[in-house]
Biopython code that builds the backbone (N, CA, C, O; Angstrom):
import numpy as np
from Bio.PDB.StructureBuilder import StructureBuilder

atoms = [
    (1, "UNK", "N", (0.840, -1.186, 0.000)),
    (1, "UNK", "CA", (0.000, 0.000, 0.000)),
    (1, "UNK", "C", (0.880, 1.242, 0.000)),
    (1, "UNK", "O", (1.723, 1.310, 0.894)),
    (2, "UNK", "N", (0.810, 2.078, -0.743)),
    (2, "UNK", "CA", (1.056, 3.292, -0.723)),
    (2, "UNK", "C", (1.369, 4.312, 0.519)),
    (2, "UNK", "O", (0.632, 4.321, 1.505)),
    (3, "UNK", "N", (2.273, 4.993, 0.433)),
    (3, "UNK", "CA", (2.069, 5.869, 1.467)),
    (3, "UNK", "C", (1.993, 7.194, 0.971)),
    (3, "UNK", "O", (2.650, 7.503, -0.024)),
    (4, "UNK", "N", (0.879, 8.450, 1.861)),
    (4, "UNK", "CA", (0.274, 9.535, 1.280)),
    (4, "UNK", "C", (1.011, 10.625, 1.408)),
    (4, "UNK", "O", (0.892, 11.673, 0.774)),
    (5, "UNK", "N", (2.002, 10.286, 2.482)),
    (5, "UNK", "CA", (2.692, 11.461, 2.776)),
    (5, "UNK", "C", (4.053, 11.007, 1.715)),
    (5, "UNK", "O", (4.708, 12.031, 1.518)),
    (6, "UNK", "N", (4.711, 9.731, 0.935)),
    (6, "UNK", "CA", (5.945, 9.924, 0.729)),
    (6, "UNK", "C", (5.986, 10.047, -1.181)),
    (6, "UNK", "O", (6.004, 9.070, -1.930)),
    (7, "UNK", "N", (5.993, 11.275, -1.546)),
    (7, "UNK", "CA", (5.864, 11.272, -2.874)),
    (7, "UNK", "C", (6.199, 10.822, -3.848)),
    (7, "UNK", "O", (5.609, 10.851, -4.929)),
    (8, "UNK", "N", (7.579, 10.163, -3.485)),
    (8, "UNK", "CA", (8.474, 9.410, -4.242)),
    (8, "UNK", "C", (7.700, 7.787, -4.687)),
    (8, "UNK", "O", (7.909, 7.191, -5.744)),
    (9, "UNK", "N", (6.631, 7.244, -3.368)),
    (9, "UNK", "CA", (6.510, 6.502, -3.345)),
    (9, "UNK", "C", (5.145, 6.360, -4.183)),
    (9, "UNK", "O", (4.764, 5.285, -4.647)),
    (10, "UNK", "N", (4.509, 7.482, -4.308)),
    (10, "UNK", "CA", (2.950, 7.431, -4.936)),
    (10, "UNK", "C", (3.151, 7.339, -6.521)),
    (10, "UNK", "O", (2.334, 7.010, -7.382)),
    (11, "UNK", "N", (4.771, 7.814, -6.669)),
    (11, "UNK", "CA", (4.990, 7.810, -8.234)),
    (11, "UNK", "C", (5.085, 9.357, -8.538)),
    (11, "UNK", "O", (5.215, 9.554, -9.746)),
    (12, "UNK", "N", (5.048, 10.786, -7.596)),
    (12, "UNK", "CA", (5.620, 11.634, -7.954)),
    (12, "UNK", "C", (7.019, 12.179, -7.873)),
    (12, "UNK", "O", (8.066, 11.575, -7.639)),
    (13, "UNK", "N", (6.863, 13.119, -8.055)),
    (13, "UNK", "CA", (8.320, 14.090, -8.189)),
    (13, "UNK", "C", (8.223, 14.412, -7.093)),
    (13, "UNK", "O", (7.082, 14.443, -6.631)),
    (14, "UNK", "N", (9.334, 14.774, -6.244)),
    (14, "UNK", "CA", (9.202, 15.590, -4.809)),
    (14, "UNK", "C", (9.069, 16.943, -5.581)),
    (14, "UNK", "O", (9.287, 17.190, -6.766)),
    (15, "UNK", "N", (8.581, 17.869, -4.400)),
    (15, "UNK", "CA", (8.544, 18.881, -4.426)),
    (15, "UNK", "C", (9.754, 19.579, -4.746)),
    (15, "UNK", "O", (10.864, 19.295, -4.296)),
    (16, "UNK", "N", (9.412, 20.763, -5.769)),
    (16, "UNK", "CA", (11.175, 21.724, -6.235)),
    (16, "UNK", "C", (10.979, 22.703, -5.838)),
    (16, "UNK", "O", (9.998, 23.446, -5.870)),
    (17, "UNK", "N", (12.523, 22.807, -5.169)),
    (17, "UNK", "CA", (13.116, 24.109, -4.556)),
    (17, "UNK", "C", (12.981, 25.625, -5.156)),
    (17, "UNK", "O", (14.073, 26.172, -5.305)),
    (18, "UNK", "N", (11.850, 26.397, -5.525)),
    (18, "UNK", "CA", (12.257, 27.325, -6.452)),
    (18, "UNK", "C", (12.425, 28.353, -6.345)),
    (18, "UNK", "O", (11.984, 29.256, -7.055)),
    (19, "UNK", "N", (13.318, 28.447, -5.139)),
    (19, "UNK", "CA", (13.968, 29.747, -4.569)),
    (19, "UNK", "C", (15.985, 28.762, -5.274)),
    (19, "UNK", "O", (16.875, 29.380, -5.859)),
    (20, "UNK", "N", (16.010, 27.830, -5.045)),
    (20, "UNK", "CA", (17.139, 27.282, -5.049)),
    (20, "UNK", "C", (18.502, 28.127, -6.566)),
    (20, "UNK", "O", (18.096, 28.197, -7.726)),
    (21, "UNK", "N", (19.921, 28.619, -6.205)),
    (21, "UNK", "CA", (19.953, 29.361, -7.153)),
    (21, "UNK", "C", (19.311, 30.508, -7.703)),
    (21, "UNK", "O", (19.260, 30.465, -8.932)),
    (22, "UNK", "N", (18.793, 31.544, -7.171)),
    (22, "UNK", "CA", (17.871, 31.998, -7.156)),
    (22, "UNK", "C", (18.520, 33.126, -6.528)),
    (22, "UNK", "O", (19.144, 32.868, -5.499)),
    (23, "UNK", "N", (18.498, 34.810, -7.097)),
    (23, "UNK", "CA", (19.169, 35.923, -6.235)),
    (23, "UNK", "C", (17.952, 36.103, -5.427)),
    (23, "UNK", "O", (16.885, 35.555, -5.703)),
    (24, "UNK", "N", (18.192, 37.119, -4.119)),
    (24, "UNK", "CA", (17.110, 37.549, -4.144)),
    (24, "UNK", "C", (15.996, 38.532, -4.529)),
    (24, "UNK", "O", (15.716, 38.604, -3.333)),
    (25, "UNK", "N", (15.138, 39.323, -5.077)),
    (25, "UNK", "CA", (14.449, 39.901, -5.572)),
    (25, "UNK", "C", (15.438, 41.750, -5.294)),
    (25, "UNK", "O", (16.153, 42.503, -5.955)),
    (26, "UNK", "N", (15.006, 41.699, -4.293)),
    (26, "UNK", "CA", (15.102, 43.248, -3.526)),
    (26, "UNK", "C", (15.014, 43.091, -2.040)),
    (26, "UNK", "O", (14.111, 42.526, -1.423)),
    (27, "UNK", "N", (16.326, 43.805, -1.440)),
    (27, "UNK", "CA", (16.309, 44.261, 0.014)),
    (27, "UNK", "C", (15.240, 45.158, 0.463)),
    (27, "UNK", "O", (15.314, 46.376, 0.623)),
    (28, "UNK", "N", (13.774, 44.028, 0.726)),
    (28, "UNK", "CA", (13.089, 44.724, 0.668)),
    (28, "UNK", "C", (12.155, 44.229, 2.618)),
    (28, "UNK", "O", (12.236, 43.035, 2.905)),
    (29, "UNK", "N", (11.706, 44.794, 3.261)),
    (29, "UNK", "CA", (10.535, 44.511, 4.778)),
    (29, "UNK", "C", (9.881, 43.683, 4.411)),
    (29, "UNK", "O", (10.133, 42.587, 4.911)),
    (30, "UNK", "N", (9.011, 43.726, 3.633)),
    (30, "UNK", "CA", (7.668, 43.186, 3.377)),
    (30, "UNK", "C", (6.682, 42.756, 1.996)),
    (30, "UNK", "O", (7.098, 43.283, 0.964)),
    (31, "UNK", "N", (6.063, 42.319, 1.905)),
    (31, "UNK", "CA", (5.839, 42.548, 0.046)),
    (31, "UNK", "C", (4.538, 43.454, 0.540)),
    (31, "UNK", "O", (3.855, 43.508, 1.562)),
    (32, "UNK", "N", (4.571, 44.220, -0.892)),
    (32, "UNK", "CA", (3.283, 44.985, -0.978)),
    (32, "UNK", "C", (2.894, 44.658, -1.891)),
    (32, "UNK", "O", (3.346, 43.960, -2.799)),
    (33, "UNK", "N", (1.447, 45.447, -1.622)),
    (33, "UNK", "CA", (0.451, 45.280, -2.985)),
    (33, "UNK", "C", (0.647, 45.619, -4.010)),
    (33, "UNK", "O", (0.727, 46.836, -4.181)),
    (34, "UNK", "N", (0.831, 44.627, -5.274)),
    (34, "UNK", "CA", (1.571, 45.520, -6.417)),
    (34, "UNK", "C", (0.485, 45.521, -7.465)),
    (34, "UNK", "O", (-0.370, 44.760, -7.011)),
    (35, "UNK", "N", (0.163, 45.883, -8.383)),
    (35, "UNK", "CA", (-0.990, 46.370, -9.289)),
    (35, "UNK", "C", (0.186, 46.250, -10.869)),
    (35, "UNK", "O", (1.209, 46.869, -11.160)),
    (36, "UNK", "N", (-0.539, 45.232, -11.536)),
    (36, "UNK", "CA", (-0.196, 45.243, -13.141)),
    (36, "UNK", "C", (-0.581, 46.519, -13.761)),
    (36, "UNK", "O", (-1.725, 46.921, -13.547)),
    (37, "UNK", "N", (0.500, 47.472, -14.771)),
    (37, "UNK", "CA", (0.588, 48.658, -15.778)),
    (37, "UNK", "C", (0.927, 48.301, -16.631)),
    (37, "UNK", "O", (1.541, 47.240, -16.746)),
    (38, "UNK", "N", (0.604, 49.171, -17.645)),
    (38, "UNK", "CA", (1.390, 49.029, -19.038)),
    (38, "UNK", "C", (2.000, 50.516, -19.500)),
    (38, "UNK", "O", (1.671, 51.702, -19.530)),
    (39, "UNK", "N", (2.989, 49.735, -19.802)),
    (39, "UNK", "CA", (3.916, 51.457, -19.710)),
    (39, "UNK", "C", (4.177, 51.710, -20.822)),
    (39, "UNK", "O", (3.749, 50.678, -21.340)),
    (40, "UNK", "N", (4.717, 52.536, -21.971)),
    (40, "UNK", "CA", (5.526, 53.007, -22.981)),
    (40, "UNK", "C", (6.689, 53.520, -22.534)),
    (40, "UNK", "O", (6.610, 54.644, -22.038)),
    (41, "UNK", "N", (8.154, 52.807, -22.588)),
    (41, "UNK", "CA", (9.176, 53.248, -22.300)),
    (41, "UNK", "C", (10.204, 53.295, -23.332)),
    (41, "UNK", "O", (10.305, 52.454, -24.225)),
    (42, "UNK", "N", (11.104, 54.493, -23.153)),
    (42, "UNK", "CA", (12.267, 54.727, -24.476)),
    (42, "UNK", "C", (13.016, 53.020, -24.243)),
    (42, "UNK", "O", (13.077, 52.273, -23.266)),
    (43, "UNK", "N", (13.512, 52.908, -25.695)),
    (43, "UNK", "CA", (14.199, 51.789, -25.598)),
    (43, "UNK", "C", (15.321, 51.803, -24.620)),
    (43, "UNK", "O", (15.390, 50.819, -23.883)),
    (44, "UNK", "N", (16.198, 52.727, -24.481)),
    (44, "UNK", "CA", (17.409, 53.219, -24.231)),
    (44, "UNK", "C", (17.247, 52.721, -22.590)),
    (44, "UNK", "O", (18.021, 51.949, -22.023)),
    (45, "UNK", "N", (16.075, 53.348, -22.002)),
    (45, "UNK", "CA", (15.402, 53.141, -20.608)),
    (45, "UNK", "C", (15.619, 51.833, -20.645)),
    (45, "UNK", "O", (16.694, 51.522, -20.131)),
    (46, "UNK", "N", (14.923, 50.858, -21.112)),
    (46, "UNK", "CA", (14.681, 49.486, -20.762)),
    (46, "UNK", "C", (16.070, 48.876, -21.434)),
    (46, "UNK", "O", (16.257, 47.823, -20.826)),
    (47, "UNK", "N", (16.905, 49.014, -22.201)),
    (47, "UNK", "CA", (18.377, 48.743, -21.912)),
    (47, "UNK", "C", (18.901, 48.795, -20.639)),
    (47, "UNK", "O", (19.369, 47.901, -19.933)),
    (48, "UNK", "N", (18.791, 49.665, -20.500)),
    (48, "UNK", "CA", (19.716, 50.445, -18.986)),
    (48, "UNK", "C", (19.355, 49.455, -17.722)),
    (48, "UNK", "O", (20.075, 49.065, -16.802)),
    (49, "UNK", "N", (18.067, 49.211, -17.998)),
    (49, "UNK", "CA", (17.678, 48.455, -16.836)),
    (49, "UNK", "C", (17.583, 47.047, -16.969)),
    (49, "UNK", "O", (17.695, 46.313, -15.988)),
    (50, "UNK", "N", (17.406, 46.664, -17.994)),
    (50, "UNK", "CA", (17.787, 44.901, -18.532)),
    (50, "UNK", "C", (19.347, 45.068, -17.995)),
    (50, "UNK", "O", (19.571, 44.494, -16.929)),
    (51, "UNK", "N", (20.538, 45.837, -18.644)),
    (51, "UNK", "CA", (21.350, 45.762, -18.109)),
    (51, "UNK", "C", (22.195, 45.486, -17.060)),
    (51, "UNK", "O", (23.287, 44.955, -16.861)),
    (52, "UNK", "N", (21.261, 46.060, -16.426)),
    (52, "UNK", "CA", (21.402, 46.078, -14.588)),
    (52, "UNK", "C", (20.903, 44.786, -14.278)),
    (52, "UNK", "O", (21.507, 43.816, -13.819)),
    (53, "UNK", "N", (19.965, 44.889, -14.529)),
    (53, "UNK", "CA", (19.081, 43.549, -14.130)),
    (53, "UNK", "C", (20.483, 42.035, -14.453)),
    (53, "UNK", "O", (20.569, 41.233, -13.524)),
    (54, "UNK", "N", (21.268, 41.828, -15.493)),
    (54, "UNK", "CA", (21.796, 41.219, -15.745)),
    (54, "UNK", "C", (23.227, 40.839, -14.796)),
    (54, "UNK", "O", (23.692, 39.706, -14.669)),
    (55, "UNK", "N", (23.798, 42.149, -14.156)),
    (55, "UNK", "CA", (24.555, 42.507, -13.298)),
    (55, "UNK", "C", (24.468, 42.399, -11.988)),
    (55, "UNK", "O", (25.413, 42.316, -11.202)),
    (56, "UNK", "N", (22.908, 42.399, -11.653)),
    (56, "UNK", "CA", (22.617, 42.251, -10.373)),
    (56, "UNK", "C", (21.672, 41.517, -10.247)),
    (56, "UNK", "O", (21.139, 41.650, -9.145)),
    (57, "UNK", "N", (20.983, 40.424, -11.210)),
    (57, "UNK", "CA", (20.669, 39.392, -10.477)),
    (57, "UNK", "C", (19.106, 39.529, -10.431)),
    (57, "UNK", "O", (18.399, 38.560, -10.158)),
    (58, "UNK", "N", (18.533, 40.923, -10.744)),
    (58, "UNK", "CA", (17.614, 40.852, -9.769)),
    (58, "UNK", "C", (16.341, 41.407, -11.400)),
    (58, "UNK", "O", (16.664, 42.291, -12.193)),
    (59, "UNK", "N", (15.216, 40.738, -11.476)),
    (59, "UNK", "CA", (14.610, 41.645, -12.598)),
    (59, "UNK", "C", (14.426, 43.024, -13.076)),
    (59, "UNK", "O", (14.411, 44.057, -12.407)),
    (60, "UNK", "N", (14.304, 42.887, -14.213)),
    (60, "UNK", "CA", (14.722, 44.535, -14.558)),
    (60, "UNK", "C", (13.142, 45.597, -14.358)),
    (60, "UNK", "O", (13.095, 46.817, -14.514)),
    (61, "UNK", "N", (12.258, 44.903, -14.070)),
    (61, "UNK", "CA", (10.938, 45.499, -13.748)),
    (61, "UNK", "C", (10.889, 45.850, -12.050)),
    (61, "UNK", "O", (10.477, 46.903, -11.565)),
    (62, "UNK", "N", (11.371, 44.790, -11.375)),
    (62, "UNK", "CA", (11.788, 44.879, -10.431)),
    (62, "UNK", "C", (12.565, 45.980, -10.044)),
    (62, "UNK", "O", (11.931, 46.820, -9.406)),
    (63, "UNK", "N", (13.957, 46.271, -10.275)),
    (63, "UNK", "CA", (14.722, 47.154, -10.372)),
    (63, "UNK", "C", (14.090, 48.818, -10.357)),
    (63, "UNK", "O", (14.152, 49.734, -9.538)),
    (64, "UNK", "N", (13.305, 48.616, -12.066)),
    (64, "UNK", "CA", (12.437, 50.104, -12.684)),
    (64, "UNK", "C", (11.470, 50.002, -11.014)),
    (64, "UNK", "O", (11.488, 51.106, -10.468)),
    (65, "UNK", "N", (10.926, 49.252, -10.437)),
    (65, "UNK", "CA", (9.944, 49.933, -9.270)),
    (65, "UNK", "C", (10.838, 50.167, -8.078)),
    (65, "UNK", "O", (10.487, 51.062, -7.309)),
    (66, "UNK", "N", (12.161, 49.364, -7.756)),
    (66, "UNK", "CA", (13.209, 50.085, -6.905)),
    (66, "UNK", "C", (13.516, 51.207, -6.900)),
    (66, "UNK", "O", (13.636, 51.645, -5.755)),
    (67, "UNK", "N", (13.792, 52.211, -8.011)),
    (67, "UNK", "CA", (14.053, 53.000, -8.422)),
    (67, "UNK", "C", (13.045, 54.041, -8.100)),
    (67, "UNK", "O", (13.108, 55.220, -7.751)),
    (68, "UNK", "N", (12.196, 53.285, -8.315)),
    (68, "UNK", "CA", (10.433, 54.869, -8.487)),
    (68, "UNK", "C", (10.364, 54.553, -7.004)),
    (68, "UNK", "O", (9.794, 55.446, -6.377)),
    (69, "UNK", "N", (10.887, 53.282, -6.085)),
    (69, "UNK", "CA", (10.636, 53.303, -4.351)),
    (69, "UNK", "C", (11.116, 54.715, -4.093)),
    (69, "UNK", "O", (10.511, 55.716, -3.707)),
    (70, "UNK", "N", (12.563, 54.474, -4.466)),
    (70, "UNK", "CA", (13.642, 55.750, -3.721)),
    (70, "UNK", "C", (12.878, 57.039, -4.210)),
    (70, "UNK", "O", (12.779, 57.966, -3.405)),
    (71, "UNK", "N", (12.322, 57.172, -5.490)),
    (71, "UNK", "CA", (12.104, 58.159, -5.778)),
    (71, "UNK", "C", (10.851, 58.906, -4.662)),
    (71, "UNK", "O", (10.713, 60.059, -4.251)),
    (72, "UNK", "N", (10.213, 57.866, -4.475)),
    (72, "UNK", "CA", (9.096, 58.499, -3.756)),
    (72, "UNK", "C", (9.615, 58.367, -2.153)),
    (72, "UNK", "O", (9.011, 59.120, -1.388)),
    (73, "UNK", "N", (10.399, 57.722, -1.690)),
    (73, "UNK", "CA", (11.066, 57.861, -0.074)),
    (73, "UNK", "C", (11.776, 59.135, 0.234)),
    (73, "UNK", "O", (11.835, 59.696, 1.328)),
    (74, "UNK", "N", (12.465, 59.616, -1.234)),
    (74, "UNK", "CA", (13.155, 60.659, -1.010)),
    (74, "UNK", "C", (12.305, 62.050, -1.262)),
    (74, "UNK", "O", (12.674, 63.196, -1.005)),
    (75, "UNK", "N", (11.289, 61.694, -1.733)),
    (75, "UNK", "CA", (10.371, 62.756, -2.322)),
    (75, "UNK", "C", (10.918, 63.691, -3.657)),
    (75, "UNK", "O", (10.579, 64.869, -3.771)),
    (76, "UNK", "N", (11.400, 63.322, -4.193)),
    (76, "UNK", "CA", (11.816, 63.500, -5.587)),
    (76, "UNK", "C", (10.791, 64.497, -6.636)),
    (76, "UNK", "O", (9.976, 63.869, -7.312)),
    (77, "UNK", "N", (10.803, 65.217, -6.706)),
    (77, "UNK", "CA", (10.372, 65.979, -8.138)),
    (77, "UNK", "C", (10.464, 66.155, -9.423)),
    (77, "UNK", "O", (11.513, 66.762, -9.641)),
    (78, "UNK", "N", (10.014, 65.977, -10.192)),
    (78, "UNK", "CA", (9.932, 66.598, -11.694)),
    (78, "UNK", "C", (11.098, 67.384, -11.672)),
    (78, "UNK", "O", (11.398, 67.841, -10.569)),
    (79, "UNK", "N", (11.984, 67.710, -12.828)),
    (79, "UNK", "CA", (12.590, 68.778, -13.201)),
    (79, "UNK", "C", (12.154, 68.884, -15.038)),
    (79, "UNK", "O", (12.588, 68.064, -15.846)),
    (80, "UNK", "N", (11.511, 69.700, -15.308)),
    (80, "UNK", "CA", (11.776, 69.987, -16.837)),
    (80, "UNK", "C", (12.237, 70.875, -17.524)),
    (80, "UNK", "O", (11.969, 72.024, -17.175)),
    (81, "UNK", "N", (12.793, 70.738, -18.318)),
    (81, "UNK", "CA", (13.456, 71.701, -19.414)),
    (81, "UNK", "C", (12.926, 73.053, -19.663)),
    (81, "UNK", "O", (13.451, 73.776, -20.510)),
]
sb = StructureBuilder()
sb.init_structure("model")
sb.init_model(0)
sb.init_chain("A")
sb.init_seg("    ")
for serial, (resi, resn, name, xyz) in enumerate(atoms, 1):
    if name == "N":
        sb.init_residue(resn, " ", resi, " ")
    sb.init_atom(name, np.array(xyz, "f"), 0.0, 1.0, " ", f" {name:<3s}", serial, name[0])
structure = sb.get_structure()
């Protein structure tokens, strides 16, 4: 007879690690509520940040809302031309 708890034995796969190898996201407290956008961004922008993203491990969408964090912790303004 089978046992229910041992997966190997029912004929599955154990469970995968999928943090394993894996950077972590962002030095971040807590997760928040995040809300799907759709943006129009210069190419040049989303270079810059794929870039990074490649360097550090961490997604480059990820990164672009790191970025708009600080912006709004520091209280940051507009400057235009």
């Amino acid at each position: 007879m089978k046992s229910k708890g041992n997966n190997a034995a029912a004929g599955r796969r154990p469970a995968r690690d999928t943090t394993a190898g894996r950077k972590a996201d962002a030095p971040s407290a807590a997760k928040k509520e995040r809300k799907p956008v759709t943006m129009r961004l210069d190419l040049d922008v989303i270079d810059y940040f794929k870039a990074e993203a490649d360097r550090t491990g961490i997604p480059y969408q990820n990164l672009i809302n790191l970025y708009l964090q600080e912006c709004v912790a520091e209280g940051k303004t507009l400057r235009f031309a």
